[in-house]
KEFITOR-776023 format. One record per residue: residue number from 1; z negated, x negated, y of N, C-alpha, C, O, CB in turn. Coordinates in nm, 2 decimals, padded with zeros to 4 digits. Glycine has a CB too. Example, Ala and Ser with C-alpha at 12.3 -4.5 7.8 and 13.67 -1.06 7.14 Angstrom:
2
   resi      nc3      nc1      nc2     cac3     cac1     cac2      cc3      cc1      cc2      oc3      oc1      oc2     cbc3     cbc1     cbc2
      1   -00.78   -01.32   -00.57   -00.78   -01.23   -00.45   -00.78   -01.32   -00.33   -00.85   -01.42   -00.33   -00.90   -01.13   -00.45
      2   -00.71   -01.28   -00.22   -00.71   -01.37   -00.11   -00.79   -01.29    00.00   -00.80   -01.34    00.11   -00.57   -01.41   -00.06
This chain:
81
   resi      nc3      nc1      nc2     cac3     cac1     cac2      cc3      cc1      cc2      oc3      oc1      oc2     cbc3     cbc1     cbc2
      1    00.89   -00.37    00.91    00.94   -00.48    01.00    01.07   -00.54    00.94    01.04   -00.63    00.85    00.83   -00.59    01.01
      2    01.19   -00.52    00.96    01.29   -00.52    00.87    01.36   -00.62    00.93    01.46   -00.67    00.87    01.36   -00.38    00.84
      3    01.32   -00.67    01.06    01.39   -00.83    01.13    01.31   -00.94    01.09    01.35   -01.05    01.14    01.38   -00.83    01.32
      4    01.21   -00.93    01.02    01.13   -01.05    00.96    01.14   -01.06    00.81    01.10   -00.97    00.72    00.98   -01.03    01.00
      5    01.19   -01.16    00.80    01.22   -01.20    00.62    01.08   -01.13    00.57    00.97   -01.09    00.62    01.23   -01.41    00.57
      6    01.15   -01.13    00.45    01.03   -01.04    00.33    00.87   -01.18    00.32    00.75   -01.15    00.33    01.16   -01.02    00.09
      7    00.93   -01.32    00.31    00.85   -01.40    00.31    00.74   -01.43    00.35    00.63   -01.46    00.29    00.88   -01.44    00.32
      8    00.79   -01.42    00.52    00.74   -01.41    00.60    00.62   -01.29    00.62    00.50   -01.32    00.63    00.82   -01.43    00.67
      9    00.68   -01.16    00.63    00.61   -01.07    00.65    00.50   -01.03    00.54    00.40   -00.96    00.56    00.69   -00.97    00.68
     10    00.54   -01.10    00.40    00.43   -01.11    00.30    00.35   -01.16    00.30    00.26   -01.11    00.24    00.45   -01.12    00.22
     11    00.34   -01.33    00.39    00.23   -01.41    00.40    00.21   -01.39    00.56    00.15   -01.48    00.61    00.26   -01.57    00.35
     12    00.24   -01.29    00.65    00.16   -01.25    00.77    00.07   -01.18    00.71   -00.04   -01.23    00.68    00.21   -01.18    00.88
     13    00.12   -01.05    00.67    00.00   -00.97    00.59   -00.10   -01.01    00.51   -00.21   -00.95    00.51    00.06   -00.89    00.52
     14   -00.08   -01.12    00.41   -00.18   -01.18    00.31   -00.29   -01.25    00.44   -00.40   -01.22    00.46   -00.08   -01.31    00.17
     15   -00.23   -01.34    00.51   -00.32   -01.38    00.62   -00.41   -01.31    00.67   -00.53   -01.33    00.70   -00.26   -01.41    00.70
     16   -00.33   -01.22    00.69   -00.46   -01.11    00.79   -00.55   -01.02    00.69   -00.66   -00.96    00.73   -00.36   -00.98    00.90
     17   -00.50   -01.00    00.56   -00.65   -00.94    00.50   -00.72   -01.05    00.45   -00.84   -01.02    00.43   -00.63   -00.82    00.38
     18   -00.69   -01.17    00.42   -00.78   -01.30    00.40   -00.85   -01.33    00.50   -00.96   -01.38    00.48   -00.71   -01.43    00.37
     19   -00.81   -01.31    00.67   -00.94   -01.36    00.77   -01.03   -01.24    00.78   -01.15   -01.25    00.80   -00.89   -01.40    00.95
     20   -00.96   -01.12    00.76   -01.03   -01.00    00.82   -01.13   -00.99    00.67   -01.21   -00.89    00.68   -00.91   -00.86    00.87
     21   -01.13   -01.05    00.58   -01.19   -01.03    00.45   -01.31   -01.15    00.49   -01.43   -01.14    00.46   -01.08   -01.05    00.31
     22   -01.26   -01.26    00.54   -01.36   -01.37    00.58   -01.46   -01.33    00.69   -01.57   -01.37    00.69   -01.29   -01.50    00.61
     23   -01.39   -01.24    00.80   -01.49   -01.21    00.88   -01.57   -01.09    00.86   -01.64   -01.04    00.95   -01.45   -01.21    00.99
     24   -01.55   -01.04    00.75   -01.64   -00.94    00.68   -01.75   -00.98    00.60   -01.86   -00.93    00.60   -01.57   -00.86    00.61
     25   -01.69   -01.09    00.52   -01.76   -01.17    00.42   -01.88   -01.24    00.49   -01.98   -01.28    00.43   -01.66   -01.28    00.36
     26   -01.85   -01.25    00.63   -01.96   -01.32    00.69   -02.05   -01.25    00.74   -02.14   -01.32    00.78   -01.92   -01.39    00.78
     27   -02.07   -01.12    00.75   -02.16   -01.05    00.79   -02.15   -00.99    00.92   -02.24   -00.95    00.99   -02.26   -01.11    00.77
     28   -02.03   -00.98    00.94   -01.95   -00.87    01.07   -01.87   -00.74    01.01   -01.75   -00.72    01.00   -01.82   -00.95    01.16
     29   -01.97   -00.67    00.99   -01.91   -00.52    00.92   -01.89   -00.48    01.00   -01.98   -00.41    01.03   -01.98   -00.41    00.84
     30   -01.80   -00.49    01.09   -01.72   -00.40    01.19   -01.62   -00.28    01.14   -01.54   -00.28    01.05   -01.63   -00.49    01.27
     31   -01.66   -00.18    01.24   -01.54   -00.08    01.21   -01.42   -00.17    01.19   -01.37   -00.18    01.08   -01.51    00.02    01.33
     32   -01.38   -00.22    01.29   -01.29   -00.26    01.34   -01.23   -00.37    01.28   -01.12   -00.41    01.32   -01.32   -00.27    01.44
     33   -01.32   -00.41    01.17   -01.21   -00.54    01.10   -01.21   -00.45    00.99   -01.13   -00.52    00.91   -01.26   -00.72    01.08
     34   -01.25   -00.33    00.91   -01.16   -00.27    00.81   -01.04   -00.19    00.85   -00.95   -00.17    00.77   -01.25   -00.20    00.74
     35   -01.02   -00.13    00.98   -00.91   -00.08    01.06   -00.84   -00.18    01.06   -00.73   -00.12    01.04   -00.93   -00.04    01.19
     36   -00.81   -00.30    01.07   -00.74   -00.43    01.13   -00.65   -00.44    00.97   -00.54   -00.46    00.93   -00.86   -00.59    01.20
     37   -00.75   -00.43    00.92   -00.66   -00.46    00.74   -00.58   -00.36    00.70   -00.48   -00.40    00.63   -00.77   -00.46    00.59
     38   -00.60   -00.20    00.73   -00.48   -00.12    00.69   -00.34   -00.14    00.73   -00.24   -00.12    00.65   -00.50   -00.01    00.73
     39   -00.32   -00.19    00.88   -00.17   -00.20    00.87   -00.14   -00.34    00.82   -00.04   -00.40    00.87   -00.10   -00.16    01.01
     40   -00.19   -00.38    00.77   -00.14   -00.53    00.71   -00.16   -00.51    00.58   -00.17   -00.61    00.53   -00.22   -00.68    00.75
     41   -00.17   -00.40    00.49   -00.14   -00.33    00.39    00.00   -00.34    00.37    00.05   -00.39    00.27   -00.18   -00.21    00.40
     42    00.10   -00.25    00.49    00.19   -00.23    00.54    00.30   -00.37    00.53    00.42   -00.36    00.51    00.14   -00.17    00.67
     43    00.23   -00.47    00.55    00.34   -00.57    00.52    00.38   -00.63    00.36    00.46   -00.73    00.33    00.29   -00.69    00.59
     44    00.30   -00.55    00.27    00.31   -00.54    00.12    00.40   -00.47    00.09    00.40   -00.34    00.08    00.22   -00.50    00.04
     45    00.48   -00.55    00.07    00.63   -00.42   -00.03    00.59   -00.42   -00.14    00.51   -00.50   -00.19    00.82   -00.47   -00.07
     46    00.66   -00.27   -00.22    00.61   -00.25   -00.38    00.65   -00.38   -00.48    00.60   -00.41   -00.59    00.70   -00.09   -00.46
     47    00.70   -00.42   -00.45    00.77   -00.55   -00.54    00.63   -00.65   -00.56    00.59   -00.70   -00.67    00.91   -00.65   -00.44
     48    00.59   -00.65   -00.45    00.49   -00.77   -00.46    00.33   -00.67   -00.49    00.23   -00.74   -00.50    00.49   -00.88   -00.29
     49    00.32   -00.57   -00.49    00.22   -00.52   -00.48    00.19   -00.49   -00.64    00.08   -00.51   -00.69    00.21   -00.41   -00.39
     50    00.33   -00.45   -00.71    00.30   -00.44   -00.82    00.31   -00.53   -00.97    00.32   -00.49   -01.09    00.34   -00.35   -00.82
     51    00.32   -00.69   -00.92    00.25   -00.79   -00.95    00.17   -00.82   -00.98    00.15   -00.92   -01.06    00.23   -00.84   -00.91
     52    00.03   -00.70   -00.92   -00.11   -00.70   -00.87   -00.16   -00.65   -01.02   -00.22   -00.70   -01.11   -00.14   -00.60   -00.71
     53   -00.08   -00.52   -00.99   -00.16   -00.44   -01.12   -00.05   -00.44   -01.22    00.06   -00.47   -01.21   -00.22   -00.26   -01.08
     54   -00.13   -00.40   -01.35   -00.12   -00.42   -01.50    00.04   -00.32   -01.49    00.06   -00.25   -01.39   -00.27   -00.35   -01.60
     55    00.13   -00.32   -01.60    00.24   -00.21   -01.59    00.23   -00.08   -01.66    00.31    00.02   -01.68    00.35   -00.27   -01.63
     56    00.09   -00.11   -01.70    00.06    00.04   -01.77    00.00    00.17   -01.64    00.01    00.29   -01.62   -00.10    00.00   -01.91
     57   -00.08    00.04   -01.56   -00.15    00.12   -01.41    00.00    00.15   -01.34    00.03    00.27   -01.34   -00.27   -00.02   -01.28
     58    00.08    00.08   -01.31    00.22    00.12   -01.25    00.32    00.21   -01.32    00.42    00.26   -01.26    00.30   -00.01   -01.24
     59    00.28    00.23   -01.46    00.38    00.35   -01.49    00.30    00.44   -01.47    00.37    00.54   -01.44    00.45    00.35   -01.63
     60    00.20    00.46   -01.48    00.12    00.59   -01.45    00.08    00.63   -01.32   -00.01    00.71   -01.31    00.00    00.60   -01.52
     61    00.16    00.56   -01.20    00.15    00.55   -01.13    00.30    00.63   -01.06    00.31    00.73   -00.99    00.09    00.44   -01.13
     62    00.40    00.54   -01.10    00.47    00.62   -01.13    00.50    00.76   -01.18    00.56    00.85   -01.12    00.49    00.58   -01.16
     63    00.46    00.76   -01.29    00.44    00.91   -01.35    00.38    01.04   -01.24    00.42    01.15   -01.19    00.30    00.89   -01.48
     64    00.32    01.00   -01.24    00.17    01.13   -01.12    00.30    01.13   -01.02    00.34    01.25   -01.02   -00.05    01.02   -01.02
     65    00.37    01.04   -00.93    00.43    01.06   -00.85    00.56    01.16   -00.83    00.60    01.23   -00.74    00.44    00.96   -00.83
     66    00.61    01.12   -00.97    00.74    01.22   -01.02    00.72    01.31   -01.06    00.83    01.37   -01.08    00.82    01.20   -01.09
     67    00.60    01.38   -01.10    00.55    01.48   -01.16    00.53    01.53   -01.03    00.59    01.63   -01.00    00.45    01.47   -01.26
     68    00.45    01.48   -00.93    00.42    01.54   -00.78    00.53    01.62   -00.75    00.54    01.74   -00.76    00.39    01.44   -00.65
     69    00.61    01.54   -00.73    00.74    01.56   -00.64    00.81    01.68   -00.71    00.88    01.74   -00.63    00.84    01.41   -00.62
     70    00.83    01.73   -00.83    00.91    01.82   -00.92    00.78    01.86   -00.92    00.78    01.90   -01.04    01.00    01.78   -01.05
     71    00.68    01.88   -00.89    00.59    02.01   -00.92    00.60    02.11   -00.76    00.59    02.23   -00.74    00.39    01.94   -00.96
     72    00.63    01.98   -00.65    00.63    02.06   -00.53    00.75    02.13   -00.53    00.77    02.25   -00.51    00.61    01.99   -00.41
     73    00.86    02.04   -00.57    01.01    02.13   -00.54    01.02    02.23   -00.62    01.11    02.30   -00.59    01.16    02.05   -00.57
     74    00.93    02.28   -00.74    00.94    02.43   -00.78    00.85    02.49   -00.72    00.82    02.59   -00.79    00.94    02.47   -00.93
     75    00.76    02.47   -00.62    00.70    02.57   -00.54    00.76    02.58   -00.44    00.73    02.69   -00.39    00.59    02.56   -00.50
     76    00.86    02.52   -00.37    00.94    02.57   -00.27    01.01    02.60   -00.29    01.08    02.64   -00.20    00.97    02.53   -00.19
     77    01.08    02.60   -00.44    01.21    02.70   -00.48    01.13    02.83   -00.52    01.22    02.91   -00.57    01.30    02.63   -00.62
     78    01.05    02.87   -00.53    00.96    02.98   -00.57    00.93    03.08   -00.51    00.92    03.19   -00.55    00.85    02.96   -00.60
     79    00.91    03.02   -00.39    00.84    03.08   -00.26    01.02    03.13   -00.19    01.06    03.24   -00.15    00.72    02.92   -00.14
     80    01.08    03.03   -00.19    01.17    03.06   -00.14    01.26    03.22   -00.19    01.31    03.29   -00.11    01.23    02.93   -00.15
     81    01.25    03.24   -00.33    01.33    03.34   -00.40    01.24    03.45   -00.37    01.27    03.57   -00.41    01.36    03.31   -00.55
């Protein structure tokens, strides 16, 4: 959502997994209010998400990712030759 300040779109999102967490909390296991919380995931940029967790969980998190990415590009340089 790139027309809504970062602010904003950070405390829509925090809002909506706090009700959708309260109306779970209350004993409405709905499909449908754990569906409702994934795209309000979506309003978490990495900036603020990785706040959350420790920076040892975020470098290794990192890590796995860049290792993904250079493990796939020499299988498609592989395949390719």
């Amino acid at each position: 959502l790139p027309f809504i300040g970062r602010r904003l779109r950070i405390a829509g999102g925090l809002l909506q997994l706090v009700f959708q967490s309260i109306l779970i909390l209350s004993g409405n296991l709905s499909f449908l209010n754990w569906l409702t919380m994934l795209p309000a995931l979506y309003c978490l940029d990495d900036a603020f998400v990785s706040k959350i967790f420790s920076r040892a969980y975020a470098a290794s998190a990192s890590t796995a990712a860049y290792t993904h990415i250079s493990v796939s590009r020499m299988d498609l340089f592989r395949h390719v030759a």
